[in-house]
N, C-alpha and C positions, 0 to 999 in steps of 0.2 A: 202642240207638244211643249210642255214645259223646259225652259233653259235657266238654270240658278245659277244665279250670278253672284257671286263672290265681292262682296259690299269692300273687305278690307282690302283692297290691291290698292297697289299704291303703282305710279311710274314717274318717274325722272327721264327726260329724255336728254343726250348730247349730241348738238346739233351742230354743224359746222364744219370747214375742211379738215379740222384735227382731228375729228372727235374718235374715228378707231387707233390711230396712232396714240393719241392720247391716254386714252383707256389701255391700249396694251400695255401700257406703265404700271397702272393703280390693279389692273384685276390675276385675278388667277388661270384665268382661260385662256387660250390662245385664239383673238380676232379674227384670223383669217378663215376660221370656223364658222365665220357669223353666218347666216341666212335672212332672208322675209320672211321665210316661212315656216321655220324649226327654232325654238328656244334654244339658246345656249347656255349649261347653267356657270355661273363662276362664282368668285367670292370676292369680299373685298381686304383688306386686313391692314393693321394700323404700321408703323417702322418694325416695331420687336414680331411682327408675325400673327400677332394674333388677329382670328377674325373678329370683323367687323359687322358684317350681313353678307350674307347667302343671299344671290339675285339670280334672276335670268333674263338674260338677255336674246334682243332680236333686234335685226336691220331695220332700219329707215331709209329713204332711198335721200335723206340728208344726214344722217347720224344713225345714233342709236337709241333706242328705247331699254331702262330698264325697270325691271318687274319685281317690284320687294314688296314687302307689309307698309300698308298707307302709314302705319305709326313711324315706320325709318326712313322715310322720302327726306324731310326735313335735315336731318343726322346726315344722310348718306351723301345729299345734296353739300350742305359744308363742307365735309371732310372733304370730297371731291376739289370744291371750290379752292380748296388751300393750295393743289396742286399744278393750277390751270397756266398760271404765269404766263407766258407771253402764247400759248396754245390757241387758237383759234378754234375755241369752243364758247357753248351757252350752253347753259345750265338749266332744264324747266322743270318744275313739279305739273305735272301734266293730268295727274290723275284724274282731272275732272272731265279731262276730253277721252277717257279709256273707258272699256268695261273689262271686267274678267268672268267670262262665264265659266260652268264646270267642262275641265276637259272633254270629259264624255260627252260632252253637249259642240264643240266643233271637230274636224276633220283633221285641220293640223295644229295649232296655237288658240289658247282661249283668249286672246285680246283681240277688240272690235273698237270701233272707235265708238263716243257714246253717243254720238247723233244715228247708226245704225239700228234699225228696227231689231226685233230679237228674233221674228220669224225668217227675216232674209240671213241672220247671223253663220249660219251650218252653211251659207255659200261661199260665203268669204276666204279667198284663198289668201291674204296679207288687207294687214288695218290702211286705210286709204285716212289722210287727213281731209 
């Protein structure tokens, strides 16, 4: 059975003891929402309000992973970084260790890690590093 995978995902993950306190600052969602196992989506947006990227986020069992267009990883990464100040976060462009297949194609979230086969992929209840 075929699973298409979505070439452009992009991920940032923030890793650290900050990293949801930290984020509750910068996004539009409320954190304590987050899951392993369910996307959360938020935004991000600049001082005067305006957005920035539409992301979605999911748990790490060290941070957070989040899920944009590979083209705004870079962008979103910076902006982020201006804010970090004495926060005890890391910053990663990760996308090379992600897949994104099509939703239809997993159970709950279409991120896998990218050493994951794509036949075991439809078991995977949360991406394992």
């Amino acid at each position: 059975m075929s699973r298409p995978e979505l070439t452009d995902a992009g991920v940032l993950t923030v890793r650290g003891a900050d990293s949801k306190s930290f984020l509750q600052g910068q996004l539009t969602n409320d954190l304590d929402l987050l899951t392993e196992t369910r996307l959360l989506p938020a935004a991000v947006a600049n001082a005067q309000g305006r957005v920035l990227s539409v992301l979605r986020l999911l748990a790490l069992p060290d941070g957070v992973l989040i899920w944009v267009p590979r083209n705004e990883v870079a962008s979103l990464r910076s902006h982020l970084a201006r804010y970090t100040l004495r926060a005890k976060v890391e910053l990663r462009d990760e996308s090379d260790q992600w897949r994104a297949l099509w939703p239809a194609a997993m159970r709950r979230h279409p991120l896998i890690p990218a050493t994951a086969q794509l036949a075991e992929a439809s078991l995977l209840d949360t991406p394992r590093n």
